[in-house]
C-alpha positions as CSV (number, residue, x, y, z in Angstrom):
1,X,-56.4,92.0,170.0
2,X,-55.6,88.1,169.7
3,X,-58.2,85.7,170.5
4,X,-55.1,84.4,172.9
5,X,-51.6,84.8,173.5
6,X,-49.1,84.2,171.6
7,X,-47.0,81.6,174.0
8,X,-50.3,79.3,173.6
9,X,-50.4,78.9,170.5
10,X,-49.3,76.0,168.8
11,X,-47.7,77.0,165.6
12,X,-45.8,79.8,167.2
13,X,-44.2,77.5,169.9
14,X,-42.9,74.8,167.2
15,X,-41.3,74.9,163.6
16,X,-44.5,74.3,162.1
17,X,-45.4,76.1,159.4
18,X,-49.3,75.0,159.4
19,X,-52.0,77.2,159.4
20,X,-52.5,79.5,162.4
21,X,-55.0,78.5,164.6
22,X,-57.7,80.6,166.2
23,X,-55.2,81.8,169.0
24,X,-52.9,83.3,166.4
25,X,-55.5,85.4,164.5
26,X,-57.1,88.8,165.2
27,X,-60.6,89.4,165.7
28,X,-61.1,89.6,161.9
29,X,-58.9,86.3,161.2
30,X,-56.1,87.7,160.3
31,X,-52.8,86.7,161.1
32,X,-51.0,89.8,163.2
33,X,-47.4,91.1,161.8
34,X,-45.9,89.6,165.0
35,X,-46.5,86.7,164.2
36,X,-46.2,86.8,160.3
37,X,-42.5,87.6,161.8
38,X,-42.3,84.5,163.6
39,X,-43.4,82.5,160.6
40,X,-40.5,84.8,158.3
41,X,-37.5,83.1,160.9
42,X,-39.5,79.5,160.6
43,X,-39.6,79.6,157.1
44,X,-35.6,80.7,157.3
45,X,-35.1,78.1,159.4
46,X,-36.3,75.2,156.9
47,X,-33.6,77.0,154.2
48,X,-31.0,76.4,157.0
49,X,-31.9,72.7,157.2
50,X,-32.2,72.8,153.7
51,X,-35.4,71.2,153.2
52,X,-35.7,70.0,149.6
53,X,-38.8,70.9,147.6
54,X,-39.1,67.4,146.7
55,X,-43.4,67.2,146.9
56,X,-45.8,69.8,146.9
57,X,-46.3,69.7,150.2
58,X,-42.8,71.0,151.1
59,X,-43.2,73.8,148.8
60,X,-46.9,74.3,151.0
61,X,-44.8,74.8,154.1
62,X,-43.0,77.9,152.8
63,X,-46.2,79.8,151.9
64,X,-48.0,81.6,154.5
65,X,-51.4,80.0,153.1
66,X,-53.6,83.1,153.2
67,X,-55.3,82.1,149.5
68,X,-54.8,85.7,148.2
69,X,-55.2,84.5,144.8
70,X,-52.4,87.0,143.6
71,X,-50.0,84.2,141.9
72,X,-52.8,83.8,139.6
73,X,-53.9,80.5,141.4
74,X,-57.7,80.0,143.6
75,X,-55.4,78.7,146.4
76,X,-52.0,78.2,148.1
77,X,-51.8,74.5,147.0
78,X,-52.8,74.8,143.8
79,X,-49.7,77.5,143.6
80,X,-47.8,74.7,145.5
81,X,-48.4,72.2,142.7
82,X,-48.3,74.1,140.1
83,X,-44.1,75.2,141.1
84,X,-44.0,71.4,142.0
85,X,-44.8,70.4,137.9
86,X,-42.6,73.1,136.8
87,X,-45.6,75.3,135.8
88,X,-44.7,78.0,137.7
89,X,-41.3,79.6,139.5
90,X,-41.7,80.2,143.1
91,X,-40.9,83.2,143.1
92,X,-44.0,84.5,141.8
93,X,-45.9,84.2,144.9
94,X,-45.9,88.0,146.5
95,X,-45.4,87.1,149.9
96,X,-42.0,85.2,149.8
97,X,-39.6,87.0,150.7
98,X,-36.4,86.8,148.9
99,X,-34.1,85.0,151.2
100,X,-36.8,81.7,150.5
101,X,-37.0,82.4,147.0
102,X,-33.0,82.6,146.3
103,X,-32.8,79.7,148.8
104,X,-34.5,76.9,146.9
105,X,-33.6,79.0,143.1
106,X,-37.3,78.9,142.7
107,X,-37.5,75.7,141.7
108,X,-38.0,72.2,142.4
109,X,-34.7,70.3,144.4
110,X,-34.0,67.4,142.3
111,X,-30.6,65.4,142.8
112,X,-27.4,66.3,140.8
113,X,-27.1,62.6,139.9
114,X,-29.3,58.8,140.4
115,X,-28.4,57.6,143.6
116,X,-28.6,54.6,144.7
117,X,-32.2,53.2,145.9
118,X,-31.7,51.4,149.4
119,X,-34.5,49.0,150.4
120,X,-37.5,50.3,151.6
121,X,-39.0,48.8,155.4
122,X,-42.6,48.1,156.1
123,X,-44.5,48.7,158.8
124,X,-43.9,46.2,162.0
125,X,-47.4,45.3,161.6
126,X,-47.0,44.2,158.2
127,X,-44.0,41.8,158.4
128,X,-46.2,38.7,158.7
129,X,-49.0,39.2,155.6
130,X,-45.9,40.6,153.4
131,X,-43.4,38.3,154.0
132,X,-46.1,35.3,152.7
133,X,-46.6,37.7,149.5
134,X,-43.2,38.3,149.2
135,X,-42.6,34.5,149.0
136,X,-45.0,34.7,146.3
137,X,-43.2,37.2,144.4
138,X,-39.7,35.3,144.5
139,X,-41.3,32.6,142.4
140,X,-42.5,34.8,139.7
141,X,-41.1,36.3,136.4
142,X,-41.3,40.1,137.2
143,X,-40.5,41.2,133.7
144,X,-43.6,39.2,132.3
145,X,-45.9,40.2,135.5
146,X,-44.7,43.9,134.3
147,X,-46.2,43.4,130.7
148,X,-49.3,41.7,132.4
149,X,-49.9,44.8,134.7
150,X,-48.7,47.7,132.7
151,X,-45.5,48.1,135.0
152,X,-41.8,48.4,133.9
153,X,-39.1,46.3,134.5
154,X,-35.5,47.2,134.5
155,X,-32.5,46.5,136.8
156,X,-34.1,43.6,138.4
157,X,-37.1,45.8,139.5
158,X,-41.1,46.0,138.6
159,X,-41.8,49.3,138.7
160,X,-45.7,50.8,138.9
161,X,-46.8,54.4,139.2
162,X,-48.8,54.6,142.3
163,X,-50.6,58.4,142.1
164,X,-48.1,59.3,140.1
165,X,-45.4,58.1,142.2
166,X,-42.7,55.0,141.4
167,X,-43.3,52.1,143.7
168,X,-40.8,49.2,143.0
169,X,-40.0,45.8,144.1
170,X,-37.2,43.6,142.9
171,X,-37.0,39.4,142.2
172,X,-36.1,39.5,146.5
173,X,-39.0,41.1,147.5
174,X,-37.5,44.0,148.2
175,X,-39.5,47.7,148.4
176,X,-38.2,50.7,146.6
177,X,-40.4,53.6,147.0
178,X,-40.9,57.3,146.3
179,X,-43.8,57.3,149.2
180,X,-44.1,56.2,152.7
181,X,-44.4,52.3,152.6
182,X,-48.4,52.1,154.0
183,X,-50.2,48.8,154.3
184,X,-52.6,50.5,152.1
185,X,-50.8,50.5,149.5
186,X,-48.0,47.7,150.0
187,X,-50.5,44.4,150.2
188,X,-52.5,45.7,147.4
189,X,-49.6,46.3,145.2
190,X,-48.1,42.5,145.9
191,X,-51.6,41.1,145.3
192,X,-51.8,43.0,142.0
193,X,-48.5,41.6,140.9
194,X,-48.6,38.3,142.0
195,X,-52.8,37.8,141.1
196,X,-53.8,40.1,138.8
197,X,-55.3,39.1,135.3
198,X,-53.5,42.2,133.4
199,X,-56.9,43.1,132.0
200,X,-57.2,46.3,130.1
201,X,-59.5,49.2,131.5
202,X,-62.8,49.3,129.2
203,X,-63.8,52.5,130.6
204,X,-67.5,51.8,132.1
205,X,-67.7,52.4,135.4
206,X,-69.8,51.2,138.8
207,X,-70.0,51.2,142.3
208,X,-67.9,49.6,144.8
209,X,-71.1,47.0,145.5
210,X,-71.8,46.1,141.9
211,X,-67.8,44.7,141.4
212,X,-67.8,40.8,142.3
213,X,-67.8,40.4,145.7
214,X,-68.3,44.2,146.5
215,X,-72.0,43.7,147.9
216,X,-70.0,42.0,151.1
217,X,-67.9,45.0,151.9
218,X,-70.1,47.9,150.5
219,X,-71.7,48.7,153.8
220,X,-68.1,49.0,155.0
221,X,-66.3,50.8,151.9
222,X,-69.4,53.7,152.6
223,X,-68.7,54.4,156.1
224,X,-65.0,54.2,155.4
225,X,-64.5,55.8,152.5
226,X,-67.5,57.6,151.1
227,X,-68.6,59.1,153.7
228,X,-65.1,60.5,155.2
229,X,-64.4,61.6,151.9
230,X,-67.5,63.7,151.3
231,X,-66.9,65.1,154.8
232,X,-63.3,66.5,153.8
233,X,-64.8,67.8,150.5
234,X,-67.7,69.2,152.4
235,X,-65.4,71.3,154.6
236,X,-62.5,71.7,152.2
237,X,-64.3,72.7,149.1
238,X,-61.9,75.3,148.1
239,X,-59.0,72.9,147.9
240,X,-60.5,69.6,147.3
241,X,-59.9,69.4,143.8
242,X,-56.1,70.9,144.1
243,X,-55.6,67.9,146.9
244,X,-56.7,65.3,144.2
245,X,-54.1,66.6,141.5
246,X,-51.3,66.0,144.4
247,X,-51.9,62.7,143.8
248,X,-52.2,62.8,140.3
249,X,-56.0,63.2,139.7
250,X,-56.9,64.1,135.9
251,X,-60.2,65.4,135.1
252,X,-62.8,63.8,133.1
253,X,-66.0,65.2,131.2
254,X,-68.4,65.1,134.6
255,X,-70.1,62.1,135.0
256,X,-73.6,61.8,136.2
257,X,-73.6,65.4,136.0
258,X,-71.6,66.0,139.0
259,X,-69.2,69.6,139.8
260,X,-66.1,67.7,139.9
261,X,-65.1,64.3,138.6
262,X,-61.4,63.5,138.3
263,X,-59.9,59.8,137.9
264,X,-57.1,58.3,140.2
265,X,-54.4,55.6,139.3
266,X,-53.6,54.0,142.8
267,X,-52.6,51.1,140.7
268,X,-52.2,51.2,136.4
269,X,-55.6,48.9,135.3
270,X,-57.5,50.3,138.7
271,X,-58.3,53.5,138.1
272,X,-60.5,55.3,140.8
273,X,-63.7,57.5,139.3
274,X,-64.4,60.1,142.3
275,X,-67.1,62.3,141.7
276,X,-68.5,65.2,143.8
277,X,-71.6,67.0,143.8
278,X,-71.9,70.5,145.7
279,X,-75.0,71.5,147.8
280,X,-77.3,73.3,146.0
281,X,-80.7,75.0,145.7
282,X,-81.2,73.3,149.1
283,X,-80.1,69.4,148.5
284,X,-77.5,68.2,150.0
285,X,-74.0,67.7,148.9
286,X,-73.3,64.2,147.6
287,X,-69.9,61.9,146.6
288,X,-70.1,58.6,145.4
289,X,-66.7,56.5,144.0
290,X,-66.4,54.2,141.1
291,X,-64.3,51.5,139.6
292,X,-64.1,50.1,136.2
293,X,-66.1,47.0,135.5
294,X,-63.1,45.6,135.4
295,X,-61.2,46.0,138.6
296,X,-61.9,42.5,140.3
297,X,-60.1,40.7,137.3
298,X,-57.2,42.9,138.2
299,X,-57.5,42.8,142.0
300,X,-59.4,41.0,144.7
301,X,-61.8,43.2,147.0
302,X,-60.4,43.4,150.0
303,X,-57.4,45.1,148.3
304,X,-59.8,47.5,146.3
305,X,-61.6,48.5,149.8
306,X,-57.8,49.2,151.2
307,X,-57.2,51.1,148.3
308,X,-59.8,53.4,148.6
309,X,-59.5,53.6,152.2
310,X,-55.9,54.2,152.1
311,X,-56.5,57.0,149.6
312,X,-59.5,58.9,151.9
313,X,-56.6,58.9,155.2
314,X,-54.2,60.5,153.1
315,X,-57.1,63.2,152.1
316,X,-57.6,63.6,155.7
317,X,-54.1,64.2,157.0
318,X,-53.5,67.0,154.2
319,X,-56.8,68.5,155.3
320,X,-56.0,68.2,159.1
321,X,-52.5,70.0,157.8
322,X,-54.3,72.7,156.7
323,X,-56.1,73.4,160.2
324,X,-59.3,71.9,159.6
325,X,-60.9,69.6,161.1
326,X,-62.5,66.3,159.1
């Protein structure tokens, strides 16, 4: 029997394709044929509206999520990522049927041609603090600031990989953007343009209170950011590691002798150290985050403590996506 019926349930009632709640599983949690039928005229319904496989979280919504582990992968993202990179076709997950495998060719959506980039907008919010920096920005030389800050410059446009993702602004202030434009991200980037020393990454690495300044905002940066973090590893241990690699983690030798340790480039010369330890032998689970010595010549601290902040919501949504709860 369900735990509830099927009109109250959430996932059932919209075009979701999230996780199935409680109310949509059997008594052994697993997800009755009824409504893996449901979730086959969803999934047929994002072909219809042609949703482009553009992120590895589109190609997510089209698997039913169960983790079977029969595409060769530990989980569902981590199959998800790997068709986003190319790695793998789409088609070798067993459980897509082949309407959704013929619809997106099994690959990756990518434009026939470059289109045109259109301006990206800010957040209301934001208008006031950007528009000062922006100012800033007019009275610069981008295409030296690009050497400085190991960004490119072409057509008018620095150009910095954020996670992995291009995130532009041209000699007008203008935004150009693979991601949502997040104040997160958007008065950090300015500030590492328009202040930022251009100093190379030496590769020794401390905590967020031993950078200058840090011991101000390190009480803060904890309860923000460490400590949310650790929670979302804590109850997303399975897929922890796969959510770093969506935003271009690479793993490192582990540090301090911790189960995982993977580096983050929010911005080129601030690279993010996060490191993870799992509960064992009866001690607790720990995770502790770390910058290069360096980062303060490269970017002021409140923009470091946004950074990292920025970075732990985004962790948090994708695990709330998934059905749990941070």
């Amino acid at each position: 029997m369900l735990n509830g019926p099927i009109s109250m349930c959430p996932a059932i009632l919209t075009d979701s394709l999230e996780e199935v709640p409680t109310c949509g599983r059997d008594s052994s949690g697993h997800v009755p044929s009824l409504i893996s039928n449901h979730f086959s005229i969803l999934r047929r319904l994002l072909i219809s509206r042609k949703v482009e496989m553009n992120s590895p979280i589109e190609i997510l919504k089209l698997l039913d999520k169960t983790n079977c582990k029969e595409c060769g992968y530990p989980t569902c993202l981590a199959f998800a990522s790997a068709v986003f990179q190319g790695q793998k076709p789409l088609a070798e997950c067993p459980h897509l049927e082949r309407d959704v495998i013929e619809g997106f060719g099994g690959v990756p959506q990518k434009p026939a041609g470059v289109k045109p980039q259109k301006p990206a907008t800010v957040e209301p919010n934001l208008d006031e603090p950007v528009e000062k920096l922006k100012q800033k920005v007019r009275t610069i030389d981008l295409s030296s600031a690009a050497e400085k800050v190991g960004a490119k410059f072409a057509n008018d446009k620095l150009t910095i990989k954020v996670c992995g993702k291009d995130f532009s602004v041209d000699s007008e202030g203008n935004f150009y953007s693979e991601i949502h434009i997040h104040s997160w991200i958007t008065l950090p980037f300015l500030n590492y343009i328009i202040e930022g020393a251009g100093k190379p990454v030496i590769g020794k690495w401390v905590s967020f209170r031993e950078l200058k300044n840090g011991m101000d905002w390190h009480r803060f940066f904890t309860h923000k950011c460490e400590k949310p973090l650790k929670k979302v590893a804590d109850t997303y241990t399975d897929l922890f590691e796969d959510m770093l690699h969506i935003f271009n983690g690479k793993k490192v030798e582990n540090h301090y002798q911790s189960d995982v340790s993977l580096v983050l480039h929010p911005l080129p010369r601030v690279p993010i150290l996060i490191c993870y330890w799992k509960p064992e032998d009866g001690l607790d689970s720990n995770l502790n985050i770390f910058f290069d010595s360096t980062a303060t010549d490269n970017l002021n601290i409140e923009s470091i403590y946004s950074l990292g902040t920025g970075l732990v919501t985004m962790f948090e949504k994708i695990a709330l996506g998934h059905g749990h709860k941070t």
